[in-house]
N, C-alpha and C positions, 0 to 999 in steps of 0.2 A: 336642323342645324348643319347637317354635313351639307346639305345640297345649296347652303348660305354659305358655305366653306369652300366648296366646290367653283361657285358663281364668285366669289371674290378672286380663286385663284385665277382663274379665267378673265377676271376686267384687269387683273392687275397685266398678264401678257397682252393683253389687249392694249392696252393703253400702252405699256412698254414701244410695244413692236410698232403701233402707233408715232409714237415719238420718231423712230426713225426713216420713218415712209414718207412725213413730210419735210419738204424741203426748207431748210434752216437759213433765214435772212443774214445777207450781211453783215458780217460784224469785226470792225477793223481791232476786235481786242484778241479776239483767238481767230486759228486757225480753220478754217469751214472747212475745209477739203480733210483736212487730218478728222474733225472733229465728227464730221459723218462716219468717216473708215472706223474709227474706234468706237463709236455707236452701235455702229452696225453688227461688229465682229462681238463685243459683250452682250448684246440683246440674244445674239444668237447663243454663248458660251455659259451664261450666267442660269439660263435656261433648259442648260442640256443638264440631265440626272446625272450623264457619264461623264461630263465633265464635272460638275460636282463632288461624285464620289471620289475622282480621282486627286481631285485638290483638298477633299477634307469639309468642304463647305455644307455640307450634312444636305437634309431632302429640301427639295421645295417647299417650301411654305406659304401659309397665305393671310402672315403678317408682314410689317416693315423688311424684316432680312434681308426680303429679296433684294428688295430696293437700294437698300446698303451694301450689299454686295455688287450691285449696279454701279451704283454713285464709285466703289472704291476701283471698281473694273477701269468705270472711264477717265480716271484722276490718275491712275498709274500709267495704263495704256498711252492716255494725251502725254504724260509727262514724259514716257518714254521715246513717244513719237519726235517729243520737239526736241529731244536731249541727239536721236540720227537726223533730224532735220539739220541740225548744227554741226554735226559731224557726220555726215553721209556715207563716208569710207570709212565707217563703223561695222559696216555691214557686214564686211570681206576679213574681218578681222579673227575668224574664227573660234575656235570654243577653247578656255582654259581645264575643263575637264570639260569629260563626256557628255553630252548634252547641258551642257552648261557657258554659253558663251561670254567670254570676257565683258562684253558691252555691256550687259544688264547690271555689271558691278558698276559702272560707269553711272548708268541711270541710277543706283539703288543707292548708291553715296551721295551723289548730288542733291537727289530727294533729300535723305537723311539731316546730311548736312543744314538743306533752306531750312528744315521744317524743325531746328533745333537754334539753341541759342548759345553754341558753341563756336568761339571767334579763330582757334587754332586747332587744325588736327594733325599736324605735321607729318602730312599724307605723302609731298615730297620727300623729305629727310628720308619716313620708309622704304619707299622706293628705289633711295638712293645707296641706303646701307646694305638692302635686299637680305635683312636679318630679322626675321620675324618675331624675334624673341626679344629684339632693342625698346628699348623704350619711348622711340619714336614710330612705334610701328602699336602703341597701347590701343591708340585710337582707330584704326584699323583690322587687330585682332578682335579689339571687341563689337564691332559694330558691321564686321564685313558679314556676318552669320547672327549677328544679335538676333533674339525672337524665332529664331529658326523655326520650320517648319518640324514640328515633329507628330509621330502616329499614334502617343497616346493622348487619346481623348476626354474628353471630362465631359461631364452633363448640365448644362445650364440648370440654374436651381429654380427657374423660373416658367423654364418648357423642362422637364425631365424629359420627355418621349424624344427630344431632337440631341443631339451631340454635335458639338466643335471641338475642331482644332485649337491648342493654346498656339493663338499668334501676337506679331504684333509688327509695324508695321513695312520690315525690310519681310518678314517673308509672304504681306500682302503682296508686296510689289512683285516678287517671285509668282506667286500664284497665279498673280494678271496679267503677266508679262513674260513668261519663260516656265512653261507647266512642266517642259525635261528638268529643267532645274529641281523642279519638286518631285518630281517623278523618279530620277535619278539619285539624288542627292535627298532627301525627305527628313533625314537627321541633320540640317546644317552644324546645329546647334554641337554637335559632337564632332563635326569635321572644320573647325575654324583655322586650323593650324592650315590644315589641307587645302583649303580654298585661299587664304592668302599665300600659302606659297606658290600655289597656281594663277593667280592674280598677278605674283610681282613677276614672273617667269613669263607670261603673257605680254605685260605691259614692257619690259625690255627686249622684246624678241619686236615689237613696233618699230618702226623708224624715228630720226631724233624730230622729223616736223610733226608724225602723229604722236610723239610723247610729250610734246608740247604744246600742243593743241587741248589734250586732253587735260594736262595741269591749268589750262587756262578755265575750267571748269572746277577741278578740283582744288586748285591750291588755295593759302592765307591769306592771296592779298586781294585787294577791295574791286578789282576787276572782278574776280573772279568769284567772289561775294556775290559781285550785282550780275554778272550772269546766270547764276542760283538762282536768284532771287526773282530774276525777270523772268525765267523759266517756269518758278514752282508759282508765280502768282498769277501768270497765263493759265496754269493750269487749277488753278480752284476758280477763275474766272468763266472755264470749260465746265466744271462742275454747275458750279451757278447757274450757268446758262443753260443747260439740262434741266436744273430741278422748277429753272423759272418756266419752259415749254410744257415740262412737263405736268407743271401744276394747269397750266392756260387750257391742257389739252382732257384733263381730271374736270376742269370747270365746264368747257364746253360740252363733254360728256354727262355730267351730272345735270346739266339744263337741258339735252337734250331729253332723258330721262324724266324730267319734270313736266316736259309738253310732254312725251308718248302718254302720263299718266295722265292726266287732263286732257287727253284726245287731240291734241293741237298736233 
């Protein structure tokens, strides 16, 4: 049994690492040049024990997990990617706390935002009152640290021997995107006040064309909707196209495996 345990973990990086050593066809719906770089960099991340421990994601295993910590690696990472593809001079924009750069709030909203069925969050108004405690700042307070990363862990009731982190999915994005953020910051959940007043102090210290560049992501109106939108469905369209290779690349292995056993 271990040495069946052992032999699965090993096809599974096998096949992983597989996935991104060959070269990914054409495809005018995502990105190939991003969509390698964030392959490459999760194959190697999701992989490492120390980066694991560091984020909470418990041991290797050598069921699905990994694979789902894959899948979530490259869906935050792509989506992050195309959210500086769009605004490039994100880059230089510096950190609102200490190892925590304003940008990723950027990406972690806009995520937020597509992936909900929420038509107003009156992210401008916040912004604009730069009063945390307003009532147009609700949606903001509660959703800038939602899910927080935090260090007490629980035990799945279905593996006792493995422990996770309680998350959910703004401090995935954190995780896959910004490890100082989790490393730094690791109680969001208890600093919400703290990071949106570092958020609004950041976003007005920007110039007026990058603080309107960036409402053109975040704000109510239907532009900015369908920028979200073309964003976050480029990026499960990245996902998809990983799990479809990587099924193609599971199939050709498994038949390879079927001649070695029959001598062919």
């Amino acid at each position: 049994m271990i040495k069946l345990a052992v032999r699965s973990l090993i096809n599974l990086f096998i096949t992983s690492s597989a996935l991104f050593l060959i070269p990914m066809k054409s495809d005018a719906s995502i990105n190939i040049k991003i969509m390698t770089q964030v392959a490459q960099s999760c194959q190697r991340d999701v992989f490492s024990s120390q980066y694991r421990n560091q984020m909470g994601l418990g041991t290797i295993t050598v069921d699905d997990r990994n694979d789902r910590d894959l899948k979530d690696c490259i869906r935050y990472r792509y989506h992050y990617s195309l959210v500086f593809s769009r605004f490039p001079w994100l880059i230089s924009t510096g950190e609102m706390l200490p190892g925590y750069p304003g940008a990723v709030v950027i990406g972690m909203l806009a995520n937020k935002i597509a992936s909900s069925t929420r038509d107003n969050t009156n992210i401008l108004d916040c912004l604009a009152n730069q009063d945390v405690y307003n009532r147009g700042c609700d949606y903001l307070r509660n959703n800038i640290a939602e899910g927080g990363f935090v260090r007490t862990l629980q035990i799945d009731p279905l593996y006792p021997i493995f422990i996770y982190p309680i998350n959910k999915d703004n401090s995935l994005y954190l995780i896959h995107t910004c490890p100082s953020c989790v490393v730094a910051h690791n109680n969001v959940r208890g600093s919400q006040i703290e990071i949106l007043q570092s958020f609004i102090q950041w976003f007005i210290t920007l110039d007026k064309q990058q603080r309107k560049e960036l409402i053109s992501i975040l704000g109510d109106d239907n532009n900015a909707r369908e920028l979200r939108q073309t964003i976050y469905n480029e990026t499960e369209t990245a996902v998809n196209k990983y799990e479809s290779v990587r099924q193609q690349i599971e199939h050709q292995e498994q038949e390879q495996r079927r001649q070695e056993l029959i001598g062919n």
